[in-house]
Backbone as ProteinMPNN parsed JSONL, in Angstrom:
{"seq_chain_A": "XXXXXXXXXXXXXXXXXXXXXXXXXXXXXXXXXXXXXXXXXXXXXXXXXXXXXXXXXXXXXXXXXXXXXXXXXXXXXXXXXXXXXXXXXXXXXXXXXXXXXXXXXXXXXXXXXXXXXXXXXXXXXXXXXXXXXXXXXXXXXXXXXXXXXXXXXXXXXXXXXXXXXXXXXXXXXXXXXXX", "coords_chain_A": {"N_chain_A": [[-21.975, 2.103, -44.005], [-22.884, 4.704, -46.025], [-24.878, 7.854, -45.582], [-27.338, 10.548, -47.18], [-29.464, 13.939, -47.491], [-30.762, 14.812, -50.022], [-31.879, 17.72, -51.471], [-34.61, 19.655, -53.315], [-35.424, 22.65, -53.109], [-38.572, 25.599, -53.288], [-39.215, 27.505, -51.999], [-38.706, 27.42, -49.748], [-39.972, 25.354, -47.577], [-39.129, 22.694, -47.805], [-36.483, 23.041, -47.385], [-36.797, 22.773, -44.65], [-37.494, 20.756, -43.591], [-35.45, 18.944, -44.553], [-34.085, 20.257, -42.629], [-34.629, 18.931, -40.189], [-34.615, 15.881, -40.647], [-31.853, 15.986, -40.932], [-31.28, 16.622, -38.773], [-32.499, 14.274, -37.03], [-31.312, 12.204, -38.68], [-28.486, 12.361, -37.29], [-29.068, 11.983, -35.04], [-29.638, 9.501, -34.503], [-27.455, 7.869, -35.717], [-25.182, 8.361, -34.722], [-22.116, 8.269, -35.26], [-22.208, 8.324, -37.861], [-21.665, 9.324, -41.088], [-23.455, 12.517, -42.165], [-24.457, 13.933, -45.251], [-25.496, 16.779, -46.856], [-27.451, 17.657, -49.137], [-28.175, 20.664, -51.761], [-30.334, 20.528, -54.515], [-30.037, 22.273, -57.665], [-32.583, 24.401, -58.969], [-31.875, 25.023, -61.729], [-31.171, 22.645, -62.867], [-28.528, 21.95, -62.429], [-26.635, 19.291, -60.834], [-25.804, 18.512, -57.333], [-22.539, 17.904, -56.331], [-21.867, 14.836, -55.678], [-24.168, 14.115, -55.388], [-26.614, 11.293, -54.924], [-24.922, 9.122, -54.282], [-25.077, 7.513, -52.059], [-25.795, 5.117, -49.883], [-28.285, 5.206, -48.283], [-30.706, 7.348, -49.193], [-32.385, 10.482, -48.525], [-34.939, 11.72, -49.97], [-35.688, 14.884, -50.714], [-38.357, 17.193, -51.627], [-40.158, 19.915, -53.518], [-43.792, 19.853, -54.595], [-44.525, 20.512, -58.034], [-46.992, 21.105, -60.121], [-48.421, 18.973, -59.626], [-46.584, 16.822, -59.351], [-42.587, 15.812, -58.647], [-40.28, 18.662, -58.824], [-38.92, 19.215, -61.721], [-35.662, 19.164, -61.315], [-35.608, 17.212, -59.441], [-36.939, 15.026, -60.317], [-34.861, 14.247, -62.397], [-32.559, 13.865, -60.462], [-34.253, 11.437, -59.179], [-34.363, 9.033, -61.298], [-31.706, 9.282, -61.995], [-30.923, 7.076, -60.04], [-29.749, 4.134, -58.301], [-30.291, 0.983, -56.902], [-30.754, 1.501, -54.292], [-31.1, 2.5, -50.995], [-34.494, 4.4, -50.075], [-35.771, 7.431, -48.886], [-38.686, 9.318, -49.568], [-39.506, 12.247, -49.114], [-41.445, 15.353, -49.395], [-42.94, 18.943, -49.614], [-45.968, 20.492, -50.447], [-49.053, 22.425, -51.804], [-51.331, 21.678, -51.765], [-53.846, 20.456, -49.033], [-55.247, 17.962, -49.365], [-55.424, 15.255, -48.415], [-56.108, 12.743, -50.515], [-54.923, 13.618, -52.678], [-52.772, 14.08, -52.108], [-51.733, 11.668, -51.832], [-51.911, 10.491, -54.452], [-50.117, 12.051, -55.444], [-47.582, 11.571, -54.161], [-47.604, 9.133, -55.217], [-46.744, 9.282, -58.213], [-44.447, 10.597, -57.833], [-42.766, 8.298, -56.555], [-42.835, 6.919, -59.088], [-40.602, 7.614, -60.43], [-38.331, 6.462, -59.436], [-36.219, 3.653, -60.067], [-36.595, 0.232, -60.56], [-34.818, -1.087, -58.827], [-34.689, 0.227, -56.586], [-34.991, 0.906, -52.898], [-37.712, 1.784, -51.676], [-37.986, 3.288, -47.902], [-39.818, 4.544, -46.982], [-41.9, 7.613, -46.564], [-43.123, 11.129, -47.034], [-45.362, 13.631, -46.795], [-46.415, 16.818, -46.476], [-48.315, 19.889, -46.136], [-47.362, 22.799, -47.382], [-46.415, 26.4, -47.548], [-47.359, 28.942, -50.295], [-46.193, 30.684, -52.755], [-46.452, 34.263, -53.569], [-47.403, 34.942, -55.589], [-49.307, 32.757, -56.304], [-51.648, 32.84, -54.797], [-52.612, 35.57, -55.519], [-53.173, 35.006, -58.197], [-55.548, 33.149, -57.826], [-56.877, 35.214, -56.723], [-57.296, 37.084, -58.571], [-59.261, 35.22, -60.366], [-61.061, 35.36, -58.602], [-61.7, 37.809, -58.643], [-62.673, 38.204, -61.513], [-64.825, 36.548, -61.883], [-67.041, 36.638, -58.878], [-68.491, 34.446, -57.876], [-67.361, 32.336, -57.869], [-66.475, 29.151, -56.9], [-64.806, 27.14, -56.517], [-62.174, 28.833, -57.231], [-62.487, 30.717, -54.77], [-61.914, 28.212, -52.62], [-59.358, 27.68, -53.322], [-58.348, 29.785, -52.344], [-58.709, 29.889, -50.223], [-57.368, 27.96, -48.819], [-55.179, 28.415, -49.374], [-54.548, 29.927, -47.664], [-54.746, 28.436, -45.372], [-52.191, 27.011, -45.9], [-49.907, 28.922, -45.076], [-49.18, 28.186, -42.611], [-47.622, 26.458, -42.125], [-44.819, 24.11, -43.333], [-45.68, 22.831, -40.052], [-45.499, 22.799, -36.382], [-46.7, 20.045, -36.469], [-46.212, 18.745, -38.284], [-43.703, 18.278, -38.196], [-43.397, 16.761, -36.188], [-44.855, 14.578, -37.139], [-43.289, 13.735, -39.44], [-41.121, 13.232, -37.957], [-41.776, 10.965, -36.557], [-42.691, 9.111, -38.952], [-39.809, 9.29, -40.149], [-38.634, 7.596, -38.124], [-39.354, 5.63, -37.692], [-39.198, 4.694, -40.444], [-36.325, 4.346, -40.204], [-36.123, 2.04, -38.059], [-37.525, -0.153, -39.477], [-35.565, -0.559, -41.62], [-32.476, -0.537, -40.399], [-32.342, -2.602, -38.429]], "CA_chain_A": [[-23.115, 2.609, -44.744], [-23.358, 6.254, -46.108], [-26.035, 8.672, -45.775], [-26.996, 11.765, -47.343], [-29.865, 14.059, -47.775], [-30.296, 15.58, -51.512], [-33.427, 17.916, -51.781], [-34.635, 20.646, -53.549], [-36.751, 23.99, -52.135], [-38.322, 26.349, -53.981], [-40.091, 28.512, -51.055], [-37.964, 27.19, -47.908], [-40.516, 24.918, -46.862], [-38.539, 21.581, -48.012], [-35.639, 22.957, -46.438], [-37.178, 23.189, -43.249], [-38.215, 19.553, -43.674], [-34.284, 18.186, -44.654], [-32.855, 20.734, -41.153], [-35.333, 17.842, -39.439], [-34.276, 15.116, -40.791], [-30.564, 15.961, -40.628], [-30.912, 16.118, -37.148], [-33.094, 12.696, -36.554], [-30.422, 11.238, -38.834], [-27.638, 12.899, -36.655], [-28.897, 11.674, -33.271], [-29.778, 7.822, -35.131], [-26.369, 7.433, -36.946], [-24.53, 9.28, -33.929], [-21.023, 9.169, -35.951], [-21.954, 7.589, -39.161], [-22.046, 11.207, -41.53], [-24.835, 12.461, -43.272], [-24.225, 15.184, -46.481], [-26.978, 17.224, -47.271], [-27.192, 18.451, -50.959], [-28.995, 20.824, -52.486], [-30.409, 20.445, -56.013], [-30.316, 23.321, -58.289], [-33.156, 24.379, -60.279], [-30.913, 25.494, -63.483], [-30.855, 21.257, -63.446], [-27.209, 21.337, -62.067], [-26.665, 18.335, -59.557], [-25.006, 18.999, -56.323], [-21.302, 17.175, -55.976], [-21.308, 13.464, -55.113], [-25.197, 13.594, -54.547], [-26.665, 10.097, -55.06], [-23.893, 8.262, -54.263], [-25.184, 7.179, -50.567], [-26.328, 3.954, -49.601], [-29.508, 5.613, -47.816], [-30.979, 8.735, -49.314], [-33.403, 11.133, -48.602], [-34.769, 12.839, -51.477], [-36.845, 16.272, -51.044], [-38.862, 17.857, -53.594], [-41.137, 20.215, -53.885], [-44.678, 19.869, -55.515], [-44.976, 21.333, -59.038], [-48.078, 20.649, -60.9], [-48.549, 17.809, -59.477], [-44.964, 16.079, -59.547], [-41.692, 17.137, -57.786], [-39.882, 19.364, -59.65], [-37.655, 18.603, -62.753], [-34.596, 18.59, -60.713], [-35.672, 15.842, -58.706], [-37.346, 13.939, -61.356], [-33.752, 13.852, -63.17], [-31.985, 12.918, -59.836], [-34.198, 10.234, -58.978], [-34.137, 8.666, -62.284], [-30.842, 8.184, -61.893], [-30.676, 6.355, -58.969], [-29.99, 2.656, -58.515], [-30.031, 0.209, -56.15], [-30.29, 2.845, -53.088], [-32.48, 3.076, -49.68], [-34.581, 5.996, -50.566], [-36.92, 8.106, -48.207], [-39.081, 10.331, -49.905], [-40.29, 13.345, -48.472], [-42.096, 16.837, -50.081], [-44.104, 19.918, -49.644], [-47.124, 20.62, -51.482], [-49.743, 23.45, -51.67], [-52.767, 21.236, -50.914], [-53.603, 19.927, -47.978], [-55.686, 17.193, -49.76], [-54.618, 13.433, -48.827], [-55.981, 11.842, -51.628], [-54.296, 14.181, -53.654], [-51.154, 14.266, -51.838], [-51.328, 9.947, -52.046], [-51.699, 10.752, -55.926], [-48.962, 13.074, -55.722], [-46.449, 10.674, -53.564], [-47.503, 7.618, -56.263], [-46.061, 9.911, -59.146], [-42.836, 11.047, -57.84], [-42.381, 6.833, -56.492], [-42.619, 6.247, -59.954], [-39.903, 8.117, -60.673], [-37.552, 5.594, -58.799], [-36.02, 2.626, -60.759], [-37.171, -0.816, -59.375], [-33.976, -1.299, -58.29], [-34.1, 1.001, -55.162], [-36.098, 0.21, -51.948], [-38.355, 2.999, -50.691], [-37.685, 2.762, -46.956], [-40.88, 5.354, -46.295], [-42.588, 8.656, -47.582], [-44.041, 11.97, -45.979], [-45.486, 14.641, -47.566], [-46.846, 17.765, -45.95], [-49.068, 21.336, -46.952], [-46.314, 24.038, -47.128], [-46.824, 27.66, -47.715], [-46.704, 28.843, -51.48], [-45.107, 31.834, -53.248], [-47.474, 35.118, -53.161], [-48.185, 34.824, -57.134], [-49.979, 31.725, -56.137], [-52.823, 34.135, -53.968], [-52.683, 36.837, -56.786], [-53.66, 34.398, -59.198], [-56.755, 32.941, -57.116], [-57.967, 36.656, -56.27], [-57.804, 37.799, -59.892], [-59.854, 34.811, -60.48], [-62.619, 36.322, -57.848], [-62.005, 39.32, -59.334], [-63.53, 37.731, -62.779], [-66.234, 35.658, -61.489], [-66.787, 36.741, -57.269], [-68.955, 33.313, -57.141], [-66.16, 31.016, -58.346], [-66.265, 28.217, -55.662], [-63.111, 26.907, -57.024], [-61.299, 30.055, -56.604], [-62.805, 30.643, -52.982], [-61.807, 27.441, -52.313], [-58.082, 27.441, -53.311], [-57.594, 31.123, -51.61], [-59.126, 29.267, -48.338], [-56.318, 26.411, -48.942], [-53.553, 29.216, -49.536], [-54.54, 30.906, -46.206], [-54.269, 27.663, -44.04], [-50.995, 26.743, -45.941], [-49.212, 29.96, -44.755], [-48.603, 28.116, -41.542], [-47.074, 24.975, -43.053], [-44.936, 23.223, -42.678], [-45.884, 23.264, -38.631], [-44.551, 21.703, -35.218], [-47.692, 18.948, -36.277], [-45.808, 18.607, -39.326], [-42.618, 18.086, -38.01], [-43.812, 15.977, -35.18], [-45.525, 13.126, -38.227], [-41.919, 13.288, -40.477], [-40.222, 12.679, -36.679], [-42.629, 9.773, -37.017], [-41.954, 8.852, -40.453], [-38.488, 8.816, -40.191], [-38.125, 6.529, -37.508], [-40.304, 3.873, -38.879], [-38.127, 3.861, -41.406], [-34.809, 3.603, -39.184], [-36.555, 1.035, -37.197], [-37.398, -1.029, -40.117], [-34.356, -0.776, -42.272], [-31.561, -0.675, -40.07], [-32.158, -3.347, -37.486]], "C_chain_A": [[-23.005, 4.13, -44.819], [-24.706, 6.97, -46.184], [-26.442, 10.189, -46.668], [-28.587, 11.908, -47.511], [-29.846, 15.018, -48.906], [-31.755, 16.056, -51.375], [-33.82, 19.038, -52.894], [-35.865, 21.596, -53.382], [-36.743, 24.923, -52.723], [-38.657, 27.758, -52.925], [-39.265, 28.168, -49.734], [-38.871, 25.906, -46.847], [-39.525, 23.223, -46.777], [-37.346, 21.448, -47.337], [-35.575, 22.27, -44.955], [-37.332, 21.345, -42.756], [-36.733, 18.62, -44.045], [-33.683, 18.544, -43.363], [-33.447, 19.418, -40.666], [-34.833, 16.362, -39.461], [-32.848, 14.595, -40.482], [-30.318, 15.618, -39.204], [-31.251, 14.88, -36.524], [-31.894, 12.16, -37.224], [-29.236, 11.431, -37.596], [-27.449, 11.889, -35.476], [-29.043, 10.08, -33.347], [-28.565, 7.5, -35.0], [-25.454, 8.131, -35.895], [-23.057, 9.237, -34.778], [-21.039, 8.637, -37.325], [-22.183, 9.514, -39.912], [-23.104, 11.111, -42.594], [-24.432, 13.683, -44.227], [-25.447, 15.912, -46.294], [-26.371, 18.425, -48.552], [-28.468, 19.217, -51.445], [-29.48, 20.859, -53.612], [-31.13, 22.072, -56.42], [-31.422, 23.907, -59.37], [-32.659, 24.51, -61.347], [-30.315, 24.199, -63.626], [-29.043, 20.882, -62.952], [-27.482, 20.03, -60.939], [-25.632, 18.193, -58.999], [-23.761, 17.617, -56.558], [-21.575, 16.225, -55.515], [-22.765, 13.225, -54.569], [-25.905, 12.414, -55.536], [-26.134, 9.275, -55.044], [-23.728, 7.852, -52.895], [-25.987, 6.187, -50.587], [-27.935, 3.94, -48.893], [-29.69, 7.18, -48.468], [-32.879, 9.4, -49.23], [-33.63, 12.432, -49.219], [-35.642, 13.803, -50.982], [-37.164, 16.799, -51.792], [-40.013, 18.597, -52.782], [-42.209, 19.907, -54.788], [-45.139, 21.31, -56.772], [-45.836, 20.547, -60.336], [-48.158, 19.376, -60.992], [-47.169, 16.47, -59.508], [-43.984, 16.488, -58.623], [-41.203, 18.009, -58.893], [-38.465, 18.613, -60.586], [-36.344, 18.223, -62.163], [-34.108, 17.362, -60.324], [-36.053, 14.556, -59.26], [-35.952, 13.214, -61.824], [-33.011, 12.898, -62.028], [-32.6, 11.642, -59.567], [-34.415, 8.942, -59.737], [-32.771, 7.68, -62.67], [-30.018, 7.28, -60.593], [-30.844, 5.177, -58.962], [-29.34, 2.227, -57.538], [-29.908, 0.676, -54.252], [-31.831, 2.575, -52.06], [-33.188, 4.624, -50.294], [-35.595, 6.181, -49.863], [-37.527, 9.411, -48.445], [-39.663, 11.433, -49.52], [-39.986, 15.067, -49.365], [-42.487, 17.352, -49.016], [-44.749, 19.765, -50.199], [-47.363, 21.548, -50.762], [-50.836, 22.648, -50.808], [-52.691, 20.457, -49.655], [-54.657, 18.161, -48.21], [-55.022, 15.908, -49.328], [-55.087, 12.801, -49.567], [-55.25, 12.335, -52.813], [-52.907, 14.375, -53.259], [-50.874, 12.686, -52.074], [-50.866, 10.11, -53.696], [-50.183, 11.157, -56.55], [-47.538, 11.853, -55.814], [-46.479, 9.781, -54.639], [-46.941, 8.49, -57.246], [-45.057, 10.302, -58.722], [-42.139, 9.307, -57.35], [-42.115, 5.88, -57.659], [-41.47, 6.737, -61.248], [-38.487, 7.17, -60.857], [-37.511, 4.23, -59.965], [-36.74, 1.569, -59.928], [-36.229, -1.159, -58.28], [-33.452, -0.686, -56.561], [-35.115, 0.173, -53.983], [-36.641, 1.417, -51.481], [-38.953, 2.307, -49.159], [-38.739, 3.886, -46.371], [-41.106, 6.873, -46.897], [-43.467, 9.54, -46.509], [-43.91, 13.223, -46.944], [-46.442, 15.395, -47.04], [-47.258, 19.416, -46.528], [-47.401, 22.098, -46.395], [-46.86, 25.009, -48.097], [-46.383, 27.968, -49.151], [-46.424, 30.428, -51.458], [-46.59, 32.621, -53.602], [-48.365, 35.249, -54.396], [-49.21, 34.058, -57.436], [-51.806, 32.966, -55.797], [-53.038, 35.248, -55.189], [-53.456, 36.067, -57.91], [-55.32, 33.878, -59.019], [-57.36, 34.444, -56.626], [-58.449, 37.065, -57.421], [-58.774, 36.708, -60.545], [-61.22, 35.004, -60.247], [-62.794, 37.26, -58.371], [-62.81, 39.45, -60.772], [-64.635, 37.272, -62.42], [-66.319, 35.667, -59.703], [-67.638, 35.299, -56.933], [-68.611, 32.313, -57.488], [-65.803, 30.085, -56.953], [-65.079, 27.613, -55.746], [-62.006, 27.554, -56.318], [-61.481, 30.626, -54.971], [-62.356, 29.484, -51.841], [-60.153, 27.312, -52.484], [-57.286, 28.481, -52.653], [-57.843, 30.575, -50.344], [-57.841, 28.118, -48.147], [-54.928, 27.179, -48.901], [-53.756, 29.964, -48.149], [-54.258, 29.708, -45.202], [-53.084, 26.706, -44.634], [-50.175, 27.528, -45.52], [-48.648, 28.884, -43.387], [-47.89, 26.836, -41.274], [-45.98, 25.284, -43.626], [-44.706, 23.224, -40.885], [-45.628, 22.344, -37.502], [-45.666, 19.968, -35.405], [-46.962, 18.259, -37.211], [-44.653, 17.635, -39.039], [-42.87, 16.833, -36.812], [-44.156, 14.161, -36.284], [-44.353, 13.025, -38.986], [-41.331, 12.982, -38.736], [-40.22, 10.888, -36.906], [-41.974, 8.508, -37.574], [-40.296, 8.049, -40.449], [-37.72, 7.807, -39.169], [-38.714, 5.355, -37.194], [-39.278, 3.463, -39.443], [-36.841, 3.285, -41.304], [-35.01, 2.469, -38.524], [-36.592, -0.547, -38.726], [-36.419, -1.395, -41.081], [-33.015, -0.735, -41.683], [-31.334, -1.42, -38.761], [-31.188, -4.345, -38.303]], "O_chain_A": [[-23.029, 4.792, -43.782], [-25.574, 6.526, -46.935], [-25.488, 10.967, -46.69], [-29.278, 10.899, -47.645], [-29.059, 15.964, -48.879], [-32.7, 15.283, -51.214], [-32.767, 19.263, -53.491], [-37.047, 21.281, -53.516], [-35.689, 25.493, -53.003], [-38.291, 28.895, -53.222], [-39.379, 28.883, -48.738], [-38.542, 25.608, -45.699], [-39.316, 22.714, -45.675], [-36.953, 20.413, -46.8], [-34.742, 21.577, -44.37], [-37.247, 20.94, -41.596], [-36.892, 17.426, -43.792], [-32.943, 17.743, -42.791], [-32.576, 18.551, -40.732], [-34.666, 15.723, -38.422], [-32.518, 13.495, -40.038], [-29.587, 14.805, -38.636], [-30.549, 14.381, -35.643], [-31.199, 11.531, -36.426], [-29.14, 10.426, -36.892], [-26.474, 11.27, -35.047], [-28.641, 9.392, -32.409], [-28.372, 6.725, -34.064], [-24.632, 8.718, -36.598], [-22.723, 10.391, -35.045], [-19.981, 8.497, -37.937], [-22.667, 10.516, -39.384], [-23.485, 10.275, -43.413], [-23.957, 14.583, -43.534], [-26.334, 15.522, -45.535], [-25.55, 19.319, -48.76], [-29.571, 18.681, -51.55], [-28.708, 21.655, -54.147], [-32.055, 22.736, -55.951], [-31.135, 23.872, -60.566], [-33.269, 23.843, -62.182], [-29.252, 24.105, -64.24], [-28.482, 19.799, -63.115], [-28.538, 19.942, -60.313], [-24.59, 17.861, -59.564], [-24.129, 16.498, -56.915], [-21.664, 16.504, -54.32], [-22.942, 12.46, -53.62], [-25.81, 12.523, -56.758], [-26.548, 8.334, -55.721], [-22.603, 7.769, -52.402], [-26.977, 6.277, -51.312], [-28.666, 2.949, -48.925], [-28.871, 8.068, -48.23], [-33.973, 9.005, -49.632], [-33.091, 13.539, -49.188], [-36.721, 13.246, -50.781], [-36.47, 17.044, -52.779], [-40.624, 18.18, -51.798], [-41.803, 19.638, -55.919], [-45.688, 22.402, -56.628], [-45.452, 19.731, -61.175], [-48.038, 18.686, -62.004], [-47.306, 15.272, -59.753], [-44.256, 17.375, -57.814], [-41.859, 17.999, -59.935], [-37.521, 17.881, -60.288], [-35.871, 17.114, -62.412], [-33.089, 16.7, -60.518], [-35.716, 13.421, -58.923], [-35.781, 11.999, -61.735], [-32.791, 11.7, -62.204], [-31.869, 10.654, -59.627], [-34.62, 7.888, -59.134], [-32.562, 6.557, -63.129], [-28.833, 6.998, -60.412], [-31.879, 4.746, -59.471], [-28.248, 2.637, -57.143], [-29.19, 0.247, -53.348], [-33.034, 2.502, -52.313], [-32.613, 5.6, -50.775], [-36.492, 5.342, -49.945], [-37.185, 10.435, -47.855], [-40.852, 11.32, -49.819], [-38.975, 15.658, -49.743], [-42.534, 16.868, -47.885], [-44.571, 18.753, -50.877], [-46.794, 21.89, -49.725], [-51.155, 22.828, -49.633], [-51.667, 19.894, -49.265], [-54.714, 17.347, -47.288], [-54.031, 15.541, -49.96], [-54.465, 11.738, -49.544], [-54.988, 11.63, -53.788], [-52.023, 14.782, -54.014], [-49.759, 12.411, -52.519], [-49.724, 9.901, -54.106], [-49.485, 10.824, -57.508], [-46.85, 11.434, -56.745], [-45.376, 9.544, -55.132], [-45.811, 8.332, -56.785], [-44.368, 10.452, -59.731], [-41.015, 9.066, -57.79], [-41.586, 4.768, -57.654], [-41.434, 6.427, -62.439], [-37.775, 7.075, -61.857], [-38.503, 3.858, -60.591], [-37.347, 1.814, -58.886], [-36.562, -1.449, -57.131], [-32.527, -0.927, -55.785], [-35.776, -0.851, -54.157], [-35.887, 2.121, -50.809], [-39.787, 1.416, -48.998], [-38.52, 4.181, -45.196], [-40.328, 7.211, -47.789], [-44.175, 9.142, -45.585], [-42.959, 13.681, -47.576], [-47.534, 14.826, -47.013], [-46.496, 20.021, -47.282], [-46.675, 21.928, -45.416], [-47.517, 24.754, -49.106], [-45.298, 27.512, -49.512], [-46.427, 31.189, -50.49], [-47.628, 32.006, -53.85], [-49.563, 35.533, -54.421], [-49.97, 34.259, -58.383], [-52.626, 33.54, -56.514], [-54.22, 35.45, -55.468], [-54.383, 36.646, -58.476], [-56.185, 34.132, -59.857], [-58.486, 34.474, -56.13], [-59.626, 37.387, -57.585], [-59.309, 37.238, -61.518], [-62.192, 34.934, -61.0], [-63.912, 37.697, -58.644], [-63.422, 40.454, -61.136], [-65.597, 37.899, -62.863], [-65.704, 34.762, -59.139], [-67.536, 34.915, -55.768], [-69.339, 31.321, -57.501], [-64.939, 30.395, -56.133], [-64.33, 27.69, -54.771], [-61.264, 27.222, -55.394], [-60.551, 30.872, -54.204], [-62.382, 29.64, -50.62], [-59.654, 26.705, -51.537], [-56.086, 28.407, -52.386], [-57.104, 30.862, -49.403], [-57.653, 27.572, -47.06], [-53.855, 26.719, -48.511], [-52.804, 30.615, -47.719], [-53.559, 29.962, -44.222], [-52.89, 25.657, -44.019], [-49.138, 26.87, -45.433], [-47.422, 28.921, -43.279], [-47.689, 26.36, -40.157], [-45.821, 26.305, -44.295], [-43.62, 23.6, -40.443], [-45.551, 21.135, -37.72], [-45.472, 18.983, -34.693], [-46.988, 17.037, -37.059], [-44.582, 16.488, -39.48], [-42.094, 15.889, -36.959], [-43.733, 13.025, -36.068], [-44.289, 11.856, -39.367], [-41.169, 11.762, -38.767], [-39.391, 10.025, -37.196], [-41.286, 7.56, -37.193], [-39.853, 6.915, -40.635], [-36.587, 7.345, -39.303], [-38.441, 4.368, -36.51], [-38.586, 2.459, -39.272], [-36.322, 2.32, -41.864], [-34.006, 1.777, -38.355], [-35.878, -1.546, -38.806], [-36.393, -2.58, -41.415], [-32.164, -0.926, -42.552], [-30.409, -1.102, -38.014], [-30.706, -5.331, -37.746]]}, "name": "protein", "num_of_chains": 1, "seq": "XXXXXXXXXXXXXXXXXXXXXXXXXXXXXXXXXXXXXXXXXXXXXXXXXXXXXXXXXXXXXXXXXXXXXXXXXXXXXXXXXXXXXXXXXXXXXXXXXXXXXXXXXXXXXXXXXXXXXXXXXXXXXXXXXXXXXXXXXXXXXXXXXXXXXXXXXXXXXXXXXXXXXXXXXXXXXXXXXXX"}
């Protein structure tokens, strides 16, 4: 059986979230090998990625989706273990369930999703700039008070609580797919 993880990170947080995994696969799979690919935003796709019998895809959340990259790779994927795991901005779980059901429906039928984790990670500073100049138009925008309060307790995301629930995650999914 081959492994690999294919992700793509636009802020570092997704990274942070494949080093993790690499290593749970590592210490699982003690000499089976695992790849790890990154996907390029400029739509290139990394060397020989999707071509593993188990994969774990990473994505960032963009406007609600992962990002185009990932859309394309997991599109074309068939017949494959696949364990999905993101970032996002919000820390919302009905909106991160929302989220996860739109990038799952990405996936042909043909694959098996062998488990899913998706965690608040810290966004890019334009994000905050955008929600202030909002206050800065209207100072009693509950909205905007409300998404700068959501960008201040993502800064510390994704966090050892974080990493502790994909530990989790990921060995659910070893447990139930590779007995």
């Amino acid at each position: 059986m081959t492994y690999e993880i294919t992700y793509a990170s636009r802020t570092g947080n997704t990274a942070v979230l494949a080093e993790k995994i690499k290593n749970l696969a590592r210490m699982k799979l003690e000499k089976e090998p695992v790849s790890v690919r990154k996907l390029e935003e400029d739509g290139s796709q990394a060397a020989g990625a999707g071509m593993s019998d188990w994969i774990f895809a990473g994505f960032w959340v963009d406007r609600g989706d992962c990002s185009g990259e990932m859309i394309r790779f997991l599109e074309g994927l068939r017949g494959r273990t696949v364990f999905l795991f993101g970032t996002i901005g919000s820390g919302n779980p009905v909106y991160q369930e929302k989220v996860m059901n739109r990038v799952r429906s990405h996936l042909d039928g043909s694959n098996r999703v062998a488990g899913t984790f998706l965690c608040q990670g810290k966004m890019l500073p334009q994000v905050r700039q955008k929600f202030e100049a909002m206050l800065q138009e209207d100072p009693e925008n509950e909205n905007a008070k409300m998404r700068l309060a959501n960008f201040e307790r993502a800064m510390t995301h994704p966090d050892d609580e974080d990493l502790a629930a994909l530990t989790e995650a990921v060995k659910k999914a070893f447990s139930e797919f590779l007995t």
